[in-house]
TORKOL-785085 format. One record per residue (C-alpha): residue number from 1; residue in three letters; x, y negated, z negated. Coordinates in pm, whole numbers, plus 50000, padded with zeros to 5 digits. Example, Ala and Ser with C-alpha at 12.3 -4.5 7.8 and 13.67 -1.06 7.14 Angstrom:
2
@pos:1	code:Ala	xx:51230	yy:50450	zz:49220;
@pos:2	code:Ser	xx:51367	yy:50106	zz:49286;
// end
This chain:
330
@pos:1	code:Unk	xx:50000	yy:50000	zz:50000;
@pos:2	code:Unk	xx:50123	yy:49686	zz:50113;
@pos:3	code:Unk	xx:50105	yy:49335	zz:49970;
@pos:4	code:Unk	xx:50039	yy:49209	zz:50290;
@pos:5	code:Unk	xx:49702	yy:49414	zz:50333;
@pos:6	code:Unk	xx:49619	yy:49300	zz:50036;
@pos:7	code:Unk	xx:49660	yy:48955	zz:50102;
@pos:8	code:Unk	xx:49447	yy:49030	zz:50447;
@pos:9	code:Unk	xx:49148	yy:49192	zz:50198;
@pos:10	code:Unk	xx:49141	yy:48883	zz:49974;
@pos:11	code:Unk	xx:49099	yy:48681	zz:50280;
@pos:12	code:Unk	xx:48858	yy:48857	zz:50422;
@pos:13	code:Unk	xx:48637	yy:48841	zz:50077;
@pos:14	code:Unk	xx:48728	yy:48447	zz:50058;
@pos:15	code:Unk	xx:48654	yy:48388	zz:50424;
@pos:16	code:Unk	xx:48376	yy:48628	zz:50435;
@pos:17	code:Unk	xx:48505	yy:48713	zz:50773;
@pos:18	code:Unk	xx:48704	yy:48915	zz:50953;
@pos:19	code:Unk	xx:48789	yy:48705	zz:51226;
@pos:20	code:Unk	xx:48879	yy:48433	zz:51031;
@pos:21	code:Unk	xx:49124	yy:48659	zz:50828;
@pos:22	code:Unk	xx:49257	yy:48809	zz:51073;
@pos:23	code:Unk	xx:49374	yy:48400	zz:51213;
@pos:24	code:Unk	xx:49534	yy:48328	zz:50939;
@pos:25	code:Unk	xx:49728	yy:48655	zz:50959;
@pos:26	code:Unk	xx:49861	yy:48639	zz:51354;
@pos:27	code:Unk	xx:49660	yy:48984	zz:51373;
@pos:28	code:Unk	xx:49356	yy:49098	zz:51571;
@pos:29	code:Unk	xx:49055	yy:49136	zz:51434;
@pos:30	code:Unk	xx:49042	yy:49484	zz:51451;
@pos:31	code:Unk	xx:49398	yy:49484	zz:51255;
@pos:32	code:Unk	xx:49210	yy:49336	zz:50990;
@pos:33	code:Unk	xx:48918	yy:49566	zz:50975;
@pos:34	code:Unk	xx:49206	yy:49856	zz:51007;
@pos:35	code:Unk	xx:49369	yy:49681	zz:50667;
@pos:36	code:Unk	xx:49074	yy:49737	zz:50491;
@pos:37	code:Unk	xx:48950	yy:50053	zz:50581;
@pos:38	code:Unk	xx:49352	yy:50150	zz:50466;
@pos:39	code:Unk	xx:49246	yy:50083	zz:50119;
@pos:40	code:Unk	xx:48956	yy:50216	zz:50101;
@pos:41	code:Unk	xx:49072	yy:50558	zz:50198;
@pos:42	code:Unk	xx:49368	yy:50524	zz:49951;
@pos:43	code:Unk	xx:49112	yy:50427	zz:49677;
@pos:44	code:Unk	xx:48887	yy:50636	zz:49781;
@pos:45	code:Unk	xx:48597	yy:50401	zz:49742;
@pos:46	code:Unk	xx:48411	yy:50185	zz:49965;
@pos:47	code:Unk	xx:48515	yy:49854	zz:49928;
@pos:48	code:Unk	xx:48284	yy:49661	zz:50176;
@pos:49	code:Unk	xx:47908	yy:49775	zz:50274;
@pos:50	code:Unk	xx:47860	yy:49729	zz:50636;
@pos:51	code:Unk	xx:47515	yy:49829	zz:50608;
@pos:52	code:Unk	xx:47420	yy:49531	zz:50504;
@pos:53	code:Unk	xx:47412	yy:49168	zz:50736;
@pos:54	code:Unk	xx:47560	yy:49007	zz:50697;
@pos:55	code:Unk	xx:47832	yy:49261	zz:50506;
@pos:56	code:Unk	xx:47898	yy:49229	zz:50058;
@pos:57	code:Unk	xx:48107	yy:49389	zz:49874;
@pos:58	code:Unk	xx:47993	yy:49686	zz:49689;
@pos:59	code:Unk	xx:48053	yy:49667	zz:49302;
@pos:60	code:Unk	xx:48424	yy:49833	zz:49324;
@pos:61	code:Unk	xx:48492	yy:49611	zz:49590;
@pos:62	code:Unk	xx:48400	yy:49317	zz:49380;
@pos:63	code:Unk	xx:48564	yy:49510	zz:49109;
@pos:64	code:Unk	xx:48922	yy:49558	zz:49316;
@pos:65	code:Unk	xx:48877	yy:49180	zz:49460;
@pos:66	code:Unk	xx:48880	yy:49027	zz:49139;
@pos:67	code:Unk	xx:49209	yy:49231	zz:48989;
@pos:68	code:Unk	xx:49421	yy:49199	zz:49345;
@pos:69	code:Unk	xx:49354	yy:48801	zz:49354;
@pos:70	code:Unk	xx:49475	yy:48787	zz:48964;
@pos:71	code:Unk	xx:49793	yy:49035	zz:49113;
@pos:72	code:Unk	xx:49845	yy:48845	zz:49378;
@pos:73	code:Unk	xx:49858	yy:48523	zz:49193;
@pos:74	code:Unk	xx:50161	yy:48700	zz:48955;
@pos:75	code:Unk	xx:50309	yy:48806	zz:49255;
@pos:76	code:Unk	xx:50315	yy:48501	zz:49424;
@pos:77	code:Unk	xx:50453	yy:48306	zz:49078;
@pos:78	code:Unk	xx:50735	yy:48570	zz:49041;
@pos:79	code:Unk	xx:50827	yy:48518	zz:49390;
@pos:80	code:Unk	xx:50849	yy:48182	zz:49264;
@pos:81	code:Unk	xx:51055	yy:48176	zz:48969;
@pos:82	code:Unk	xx:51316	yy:48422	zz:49182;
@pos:83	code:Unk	xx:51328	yy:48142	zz:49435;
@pos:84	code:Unk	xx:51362	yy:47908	zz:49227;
@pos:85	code:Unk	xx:51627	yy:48092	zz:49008;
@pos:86	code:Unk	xx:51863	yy:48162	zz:49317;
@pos:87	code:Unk	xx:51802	yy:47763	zz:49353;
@pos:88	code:Unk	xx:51929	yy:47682	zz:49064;
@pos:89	code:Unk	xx:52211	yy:47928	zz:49084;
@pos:90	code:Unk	xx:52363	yy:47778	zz:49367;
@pos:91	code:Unk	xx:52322	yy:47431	zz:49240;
@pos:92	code:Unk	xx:52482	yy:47545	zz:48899;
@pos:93	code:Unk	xx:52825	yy:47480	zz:48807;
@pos:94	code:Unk	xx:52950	yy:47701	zz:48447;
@pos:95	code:Unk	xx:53271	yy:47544	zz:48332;
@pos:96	code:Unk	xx:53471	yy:47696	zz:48008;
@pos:97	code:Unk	xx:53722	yy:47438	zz:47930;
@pos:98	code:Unk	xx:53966	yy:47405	zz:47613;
@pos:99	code:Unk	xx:53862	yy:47129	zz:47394;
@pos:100	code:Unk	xx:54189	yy:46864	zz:47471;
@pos:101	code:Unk	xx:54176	yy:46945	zz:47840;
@pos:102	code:Unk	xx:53765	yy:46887	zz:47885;
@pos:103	code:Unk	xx:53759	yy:46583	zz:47675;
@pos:104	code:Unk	xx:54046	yy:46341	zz:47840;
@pos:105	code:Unk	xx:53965	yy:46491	zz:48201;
@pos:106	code:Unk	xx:53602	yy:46581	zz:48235;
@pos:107	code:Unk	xx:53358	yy:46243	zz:48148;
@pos:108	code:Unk	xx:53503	yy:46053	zz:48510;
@pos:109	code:Unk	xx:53493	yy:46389	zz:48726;
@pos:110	code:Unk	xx:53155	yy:46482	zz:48622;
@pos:111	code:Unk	xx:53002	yy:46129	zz:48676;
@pos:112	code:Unk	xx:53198	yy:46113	zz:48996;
@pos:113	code:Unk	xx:53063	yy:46447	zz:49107;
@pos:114	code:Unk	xx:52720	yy:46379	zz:48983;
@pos:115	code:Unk	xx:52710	yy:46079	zz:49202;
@pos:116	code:Unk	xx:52832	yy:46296	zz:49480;
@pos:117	code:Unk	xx:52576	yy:46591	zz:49447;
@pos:118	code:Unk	xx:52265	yy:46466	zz:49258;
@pos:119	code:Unk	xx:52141	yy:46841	zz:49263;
@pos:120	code:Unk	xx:52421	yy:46981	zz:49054;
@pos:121	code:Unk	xx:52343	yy:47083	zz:48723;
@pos:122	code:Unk	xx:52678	yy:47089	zz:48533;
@pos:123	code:Unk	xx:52754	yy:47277	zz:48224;
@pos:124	code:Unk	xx:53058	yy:47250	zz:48042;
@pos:125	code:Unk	xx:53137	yy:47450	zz:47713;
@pos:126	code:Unk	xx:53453	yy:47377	zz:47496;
@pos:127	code:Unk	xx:53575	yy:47654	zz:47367;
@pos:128	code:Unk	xx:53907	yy:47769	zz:47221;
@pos:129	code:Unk	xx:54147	yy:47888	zz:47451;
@pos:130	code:Unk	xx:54082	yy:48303	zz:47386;
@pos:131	code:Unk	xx:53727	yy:48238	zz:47447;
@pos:132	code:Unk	xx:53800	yy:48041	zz:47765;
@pos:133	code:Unk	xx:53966	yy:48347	zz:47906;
@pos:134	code:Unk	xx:53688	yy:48564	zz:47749;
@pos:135	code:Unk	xx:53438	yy:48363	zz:47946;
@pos:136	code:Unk	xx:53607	yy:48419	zz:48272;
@pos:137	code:Unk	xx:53669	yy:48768	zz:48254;
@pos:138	code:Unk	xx:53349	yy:48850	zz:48208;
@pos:139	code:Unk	xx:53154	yy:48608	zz:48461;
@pos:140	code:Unk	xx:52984	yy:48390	zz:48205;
@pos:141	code:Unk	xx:53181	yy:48086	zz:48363;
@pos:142	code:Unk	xx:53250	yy:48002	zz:48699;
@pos:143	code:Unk	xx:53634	yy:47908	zz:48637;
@pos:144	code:Unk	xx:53794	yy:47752	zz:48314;
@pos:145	code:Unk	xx:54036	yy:47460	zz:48228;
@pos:146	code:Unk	xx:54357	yy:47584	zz:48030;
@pos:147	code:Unk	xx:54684	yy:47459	zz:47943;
@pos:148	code:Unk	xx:55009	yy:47663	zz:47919;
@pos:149	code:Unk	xx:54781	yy:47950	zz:48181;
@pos:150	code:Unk	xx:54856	yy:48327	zz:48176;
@pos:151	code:Unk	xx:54745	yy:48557	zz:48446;
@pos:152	code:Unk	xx:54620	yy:48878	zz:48366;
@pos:153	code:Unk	xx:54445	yy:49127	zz:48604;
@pos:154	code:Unk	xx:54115	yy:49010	zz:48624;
@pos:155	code:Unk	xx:54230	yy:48670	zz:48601;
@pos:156	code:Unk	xx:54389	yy:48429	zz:48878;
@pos:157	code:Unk	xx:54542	yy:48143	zz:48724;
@pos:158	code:Unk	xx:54577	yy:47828	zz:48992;
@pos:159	code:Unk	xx:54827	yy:47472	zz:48895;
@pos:160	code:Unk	xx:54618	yy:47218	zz:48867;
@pos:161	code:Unk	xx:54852	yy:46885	zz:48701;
@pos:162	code:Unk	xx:55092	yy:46811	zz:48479;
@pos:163	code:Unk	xx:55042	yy:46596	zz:48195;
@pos:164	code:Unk	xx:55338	yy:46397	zz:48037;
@pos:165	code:Unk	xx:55400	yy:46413	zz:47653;
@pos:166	code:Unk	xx:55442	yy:46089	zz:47499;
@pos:167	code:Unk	xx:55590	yy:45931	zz:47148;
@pos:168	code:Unk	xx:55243	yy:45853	zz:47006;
@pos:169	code:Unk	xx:55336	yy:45664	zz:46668;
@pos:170	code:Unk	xx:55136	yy:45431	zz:46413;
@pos:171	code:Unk	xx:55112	yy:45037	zz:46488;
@pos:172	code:Unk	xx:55383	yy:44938	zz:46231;
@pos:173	code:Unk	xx:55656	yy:45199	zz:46320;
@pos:174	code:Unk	xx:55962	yy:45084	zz:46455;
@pos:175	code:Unk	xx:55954	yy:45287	zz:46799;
@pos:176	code:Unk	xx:55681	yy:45082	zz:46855;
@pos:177	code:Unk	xx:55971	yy:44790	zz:46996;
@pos:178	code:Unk	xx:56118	yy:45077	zz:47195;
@pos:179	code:Unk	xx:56002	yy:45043	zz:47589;
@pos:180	code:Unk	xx:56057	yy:45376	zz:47599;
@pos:181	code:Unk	xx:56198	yy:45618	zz:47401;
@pos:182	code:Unk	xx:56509	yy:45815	zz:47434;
@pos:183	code:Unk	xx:56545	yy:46166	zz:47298;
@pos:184	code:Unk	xx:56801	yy:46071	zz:47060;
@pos:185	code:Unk	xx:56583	yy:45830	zz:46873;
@pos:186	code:Unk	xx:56399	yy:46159	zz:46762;
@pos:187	code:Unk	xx:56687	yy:46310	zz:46611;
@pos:188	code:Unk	xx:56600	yy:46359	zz:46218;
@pos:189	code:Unk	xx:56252	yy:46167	zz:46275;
@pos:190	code:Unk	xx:55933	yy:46306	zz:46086;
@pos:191	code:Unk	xx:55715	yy:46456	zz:46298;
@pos:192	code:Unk	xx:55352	yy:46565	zz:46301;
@pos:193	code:Unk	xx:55342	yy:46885	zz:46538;
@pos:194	code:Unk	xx:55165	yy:47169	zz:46647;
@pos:195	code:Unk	xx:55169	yy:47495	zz:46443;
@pos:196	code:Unk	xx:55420	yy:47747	zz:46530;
@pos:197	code:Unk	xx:55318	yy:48038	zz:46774;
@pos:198	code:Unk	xx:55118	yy:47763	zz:46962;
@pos:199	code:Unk	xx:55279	yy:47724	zz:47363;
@pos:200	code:Unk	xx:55242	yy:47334	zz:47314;
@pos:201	code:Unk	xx:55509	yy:47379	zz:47026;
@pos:202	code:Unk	xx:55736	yy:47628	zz:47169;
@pos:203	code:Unk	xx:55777	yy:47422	zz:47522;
@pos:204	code:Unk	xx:55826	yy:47098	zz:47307;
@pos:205	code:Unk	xx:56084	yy:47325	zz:47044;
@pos:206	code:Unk	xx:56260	yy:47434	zz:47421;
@pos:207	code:Unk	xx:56295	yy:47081	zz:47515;
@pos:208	code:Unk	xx:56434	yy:46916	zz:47147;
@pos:209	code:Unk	xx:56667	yy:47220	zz:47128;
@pos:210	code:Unk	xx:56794	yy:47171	zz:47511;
@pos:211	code:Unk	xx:56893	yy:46833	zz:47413;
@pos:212	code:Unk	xx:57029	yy:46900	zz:47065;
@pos:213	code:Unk	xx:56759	yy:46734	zz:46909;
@pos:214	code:Unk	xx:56660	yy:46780	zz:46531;
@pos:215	code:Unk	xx:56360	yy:46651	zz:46406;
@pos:216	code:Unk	xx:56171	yy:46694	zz:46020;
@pos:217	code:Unk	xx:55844	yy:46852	zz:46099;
@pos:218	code:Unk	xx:55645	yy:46749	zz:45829;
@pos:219	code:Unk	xx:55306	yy:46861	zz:45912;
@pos:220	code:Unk	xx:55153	yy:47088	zz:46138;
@pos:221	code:Unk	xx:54802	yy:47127	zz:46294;
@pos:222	code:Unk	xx:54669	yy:47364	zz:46562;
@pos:223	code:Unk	xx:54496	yy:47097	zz:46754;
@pos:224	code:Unk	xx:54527	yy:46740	zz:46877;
@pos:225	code:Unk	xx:54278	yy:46566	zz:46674;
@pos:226	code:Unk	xx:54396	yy:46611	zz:46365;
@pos:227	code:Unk	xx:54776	yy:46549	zz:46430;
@pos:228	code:Unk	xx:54628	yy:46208	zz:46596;
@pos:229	code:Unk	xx:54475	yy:46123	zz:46277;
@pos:230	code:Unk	xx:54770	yy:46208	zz:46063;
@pos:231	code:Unk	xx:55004	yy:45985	zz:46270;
@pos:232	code:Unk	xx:54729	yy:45746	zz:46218;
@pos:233	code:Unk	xx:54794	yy:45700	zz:45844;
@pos:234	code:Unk	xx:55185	yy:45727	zz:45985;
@pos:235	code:Unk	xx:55265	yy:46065	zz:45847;
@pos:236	code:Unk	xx:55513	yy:46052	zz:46105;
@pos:237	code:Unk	xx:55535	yy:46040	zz:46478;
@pos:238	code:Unk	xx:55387	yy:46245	zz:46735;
@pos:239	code:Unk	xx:55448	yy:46428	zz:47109;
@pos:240	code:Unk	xx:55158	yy:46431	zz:47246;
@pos:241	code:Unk	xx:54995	yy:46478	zz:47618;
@pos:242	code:Unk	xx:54971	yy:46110	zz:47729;
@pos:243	code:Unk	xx:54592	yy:46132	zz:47826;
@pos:244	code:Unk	xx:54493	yy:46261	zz:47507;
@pos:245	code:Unk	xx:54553	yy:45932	zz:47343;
@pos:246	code:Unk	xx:54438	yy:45679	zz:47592;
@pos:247	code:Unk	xx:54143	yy:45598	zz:47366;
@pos:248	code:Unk	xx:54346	yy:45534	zz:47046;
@pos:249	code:Unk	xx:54616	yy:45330	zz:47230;
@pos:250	code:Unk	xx:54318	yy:45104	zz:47369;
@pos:251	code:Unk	xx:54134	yy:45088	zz:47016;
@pos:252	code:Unk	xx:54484	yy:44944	zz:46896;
@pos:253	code:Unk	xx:54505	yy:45268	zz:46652;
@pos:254	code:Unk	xx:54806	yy:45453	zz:46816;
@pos:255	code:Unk	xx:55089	yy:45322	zz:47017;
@pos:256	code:Unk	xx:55229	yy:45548	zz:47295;
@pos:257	code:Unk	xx:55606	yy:45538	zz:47438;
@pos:258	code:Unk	xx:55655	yy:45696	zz:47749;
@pos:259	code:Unk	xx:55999	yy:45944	zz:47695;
@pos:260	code:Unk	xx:56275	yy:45828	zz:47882;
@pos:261	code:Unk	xx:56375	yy:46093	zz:48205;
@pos:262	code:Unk	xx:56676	yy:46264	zz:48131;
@pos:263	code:Unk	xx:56922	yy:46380	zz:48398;
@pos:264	code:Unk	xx:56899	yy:46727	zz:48317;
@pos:265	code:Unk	xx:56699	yy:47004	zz:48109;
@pos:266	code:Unk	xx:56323	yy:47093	zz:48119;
@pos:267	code:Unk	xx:56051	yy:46820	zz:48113;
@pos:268	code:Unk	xx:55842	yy:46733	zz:47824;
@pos:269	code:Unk	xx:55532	yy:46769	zz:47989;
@pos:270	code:Unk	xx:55176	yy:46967	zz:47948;
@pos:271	code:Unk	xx:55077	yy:47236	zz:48249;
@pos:272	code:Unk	xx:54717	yy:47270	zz:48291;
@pos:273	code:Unk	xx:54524	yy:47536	zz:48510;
@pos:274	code:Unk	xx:54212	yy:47615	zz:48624;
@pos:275	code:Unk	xx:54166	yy:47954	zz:48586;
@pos:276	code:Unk	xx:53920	yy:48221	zz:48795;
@pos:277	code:Unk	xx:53843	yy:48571	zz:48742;
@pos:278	code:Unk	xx:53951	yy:48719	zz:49060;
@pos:279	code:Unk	xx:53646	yy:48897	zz:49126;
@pos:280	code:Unk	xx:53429	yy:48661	zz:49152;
@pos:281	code:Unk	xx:53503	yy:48408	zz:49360;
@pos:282	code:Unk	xx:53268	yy:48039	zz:49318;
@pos:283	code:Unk	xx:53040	yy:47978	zz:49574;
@pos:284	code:Unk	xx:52737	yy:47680	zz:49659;
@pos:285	code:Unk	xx:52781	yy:47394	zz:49438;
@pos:286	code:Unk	xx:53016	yy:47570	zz:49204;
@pos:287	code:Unk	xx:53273	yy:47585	zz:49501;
@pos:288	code:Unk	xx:53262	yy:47239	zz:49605;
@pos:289	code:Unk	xx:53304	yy:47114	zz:49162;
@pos:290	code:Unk	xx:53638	yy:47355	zz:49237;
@pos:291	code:Unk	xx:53783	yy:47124	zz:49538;
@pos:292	code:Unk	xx:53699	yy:46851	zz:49421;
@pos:293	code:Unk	xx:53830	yy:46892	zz:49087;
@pos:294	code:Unk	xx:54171	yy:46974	zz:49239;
@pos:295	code:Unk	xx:54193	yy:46660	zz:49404;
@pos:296	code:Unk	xx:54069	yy:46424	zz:49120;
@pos:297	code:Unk	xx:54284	yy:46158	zz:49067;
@pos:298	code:Unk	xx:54493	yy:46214	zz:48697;
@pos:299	code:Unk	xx:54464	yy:45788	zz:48666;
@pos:300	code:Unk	xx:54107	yy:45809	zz:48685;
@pos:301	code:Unk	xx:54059	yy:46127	zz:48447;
@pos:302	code:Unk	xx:54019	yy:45895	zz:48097;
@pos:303	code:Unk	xx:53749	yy:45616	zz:48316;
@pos:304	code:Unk	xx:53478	yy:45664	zz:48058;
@pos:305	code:Unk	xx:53651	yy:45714	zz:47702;
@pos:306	code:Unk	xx:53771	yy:45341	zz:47763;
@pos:307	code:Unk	xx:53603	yy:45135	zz:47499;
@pos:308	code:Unk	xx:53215	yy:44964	zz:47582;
@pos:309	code:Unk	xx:53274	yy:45176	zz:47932;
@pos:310	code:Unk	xx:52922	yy:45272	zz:48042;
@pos:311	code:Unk	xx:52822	yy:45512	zz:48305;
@pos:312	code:Unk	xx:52589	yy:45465	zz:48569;
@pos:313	code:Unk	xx:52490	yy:45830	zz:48588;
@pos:314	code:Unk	xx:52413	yy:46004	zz:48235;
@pos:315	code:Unk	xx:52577	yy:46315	zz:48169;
@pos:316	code:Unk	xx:52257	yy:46481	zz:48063;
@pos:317	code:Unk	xx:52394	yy:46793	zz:48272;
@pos:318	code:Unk	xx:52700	yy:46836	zz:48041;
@pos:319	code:Unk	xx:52684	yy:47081	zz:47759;
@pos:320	code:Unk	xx:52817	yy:47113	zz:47427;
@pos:321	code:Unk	xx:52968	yy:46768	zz:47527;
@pos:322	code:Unk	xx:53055	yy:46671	zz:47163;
@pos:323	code:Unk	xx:53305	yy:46935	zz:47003;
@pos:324	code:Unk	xx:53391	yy:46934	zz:46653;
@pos:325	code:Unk	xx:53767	yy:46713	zz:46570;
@pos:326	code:Unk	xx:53929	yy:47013	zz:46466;
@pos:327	code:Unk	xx:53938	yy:47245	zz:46763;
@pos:328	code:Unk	xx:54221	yy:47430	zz:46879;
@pos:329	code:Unk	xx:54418	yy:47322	zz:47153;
@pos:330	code:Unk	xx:54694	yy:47603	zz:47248;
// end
């Protein structure tokens, strides 16, 4: 039994014609008389009295009428919702992104890509790094944003920028008259850093012991926010991706010193990735967020953190926009 012959049958009933059924179906008339007849030999019933003239329905028929138009009706509204559903699936982008990456890079992107592709419906989680890569692997996300990226073999790990480390100090420290700051200013400094076993730490350990730098750590944290604060209340001094502290340095709260570029020896800077599981490759709108998030601009990643900055497209489409301060960052 076919939807479609029910669909004739209702018709028929609603038109109380054949003919006219039978129009609205591209069939003959006889078709439509065939369609019927179909269901009453699979029911076993008579469905339609032809005795009569012009023809009714007998009771079952009125009885069978009444239940396909209410089945129909649930048919039609789940065809629907699955329309609708594979809509919305190529219109949605799923981004997993570590708390320090999302939050310097992700406000100017989104509004630029919003203005771009009204349709999109963008949703960005901020999750700790494991759960990033958790995400991914198991298709939850379309791609995540990492730093420090590890390939594994359901995930496919692609450079997206570098970000340079800065001296981030309080207002009233002496680097603060410093232009820039050579390495050797940081020998026997206090520092705020990152907790040990963090990548962030060990690349910026690499880089001070390359250089035959010592420094005091005097406190660690495992995420940016809080070190930020502590250097705040000048704890000590800071290295720190530059982007993460473009809102403090333009609140007047934090001053940032570009390191001076040494001759020789690794980079202080921050790698960050976007990362895919290589199974499952984005495609509709999801696919287009991916190119164009490779070729954002890195100057105009921190647009909308600048003070009374106010966007002309509301990023009701972001998620879980507002993480708590003390997320991880590694």
């Amino acid at each position: 039994m076919h939807i479609k012959t029910l669909k004739v049958f209702c018709d028929v009933v609603r038109l109380r014609s054949f003919s006219q059924a039978a129009d609205e179906h591209g069939i003959t008339q006889p078709g439509a008389s065939q369609a019927v007849l179909h269901l009453e030999e699979d029911l076993g019933v008579k469905l339609i009295d032809r005795s009569k003239r012009p023809w009714v329905l007998t009771e079952e028929g009125d009885v069978y009428y009444q239940g396909v138009r209410k089945l129909l009706r649930q048919f039609e509204s789940l065809e629907d919702r699955v329309r609708r559903s594979a809509r919305e699936e190529k219109e949605r982008v799923r981004v997993a992104s570590i708390y320090s990456v999302g939050l310097s890079h992700m406000n100017a992107f989104v509004r630029d890509f919003m203005e771009k592709y009204p349709q999109a419906n963008v949703q960005i989680q901020y999750q700790h790094p494991d759960q990033v890569y958790e995400l991914v692997e198991r298709e939850a996300v379309d791609f995540g944003l990492v730093s420090y990226a590890k390939e594994t073999k359901s995930v496919q790990a692609i450079p997206w920028r570098e970000e340079p480390m800065v001296l981030v100090c309080a207002p009233g420290h002496p680097f603060v008259h410093h232009e820039t700051i050579e390495l050797e200013l940081l020998d026997g400094t206090r520092l705020v850093g990152f907790d040990r076993g963090l990548k962030i730490r060990s690349a910026i350990d690499r880089v001070l012991h390359a250089h035959d730098i010592s420094v005091e750590v005097v406190l660690e944290f495992d995420n940016i926010e809080t070190i930020k604060r502590a250097i705040e209340i000048d704890a000590g001094v800071g290295l720190l991706p530059a982007p993460t502290v473009d809102r403090e340095v333009q609140l007047g709260s934090l001053v940032a010193r570009p390191i001076a570029p040494r001759p020789a020896g690794p980079d202080l800077v921050r790698p960050l990735a976007i990362i895919l599981n290589r199974n499952a490759a984005p495609s509709g709108v999801a696919e287009k967020f991916l190119e164009e998030i490779r070729g954002f601009p890195l100057d105009r990643a921190a647009d909308t953190d600048s003070p009374g900055h106010s966007s002309g497209h509301s990023p009701t489409s972001m998620l879980d926009s507002c993480p708590p301060t003390n997320s991880s960052t590694a």
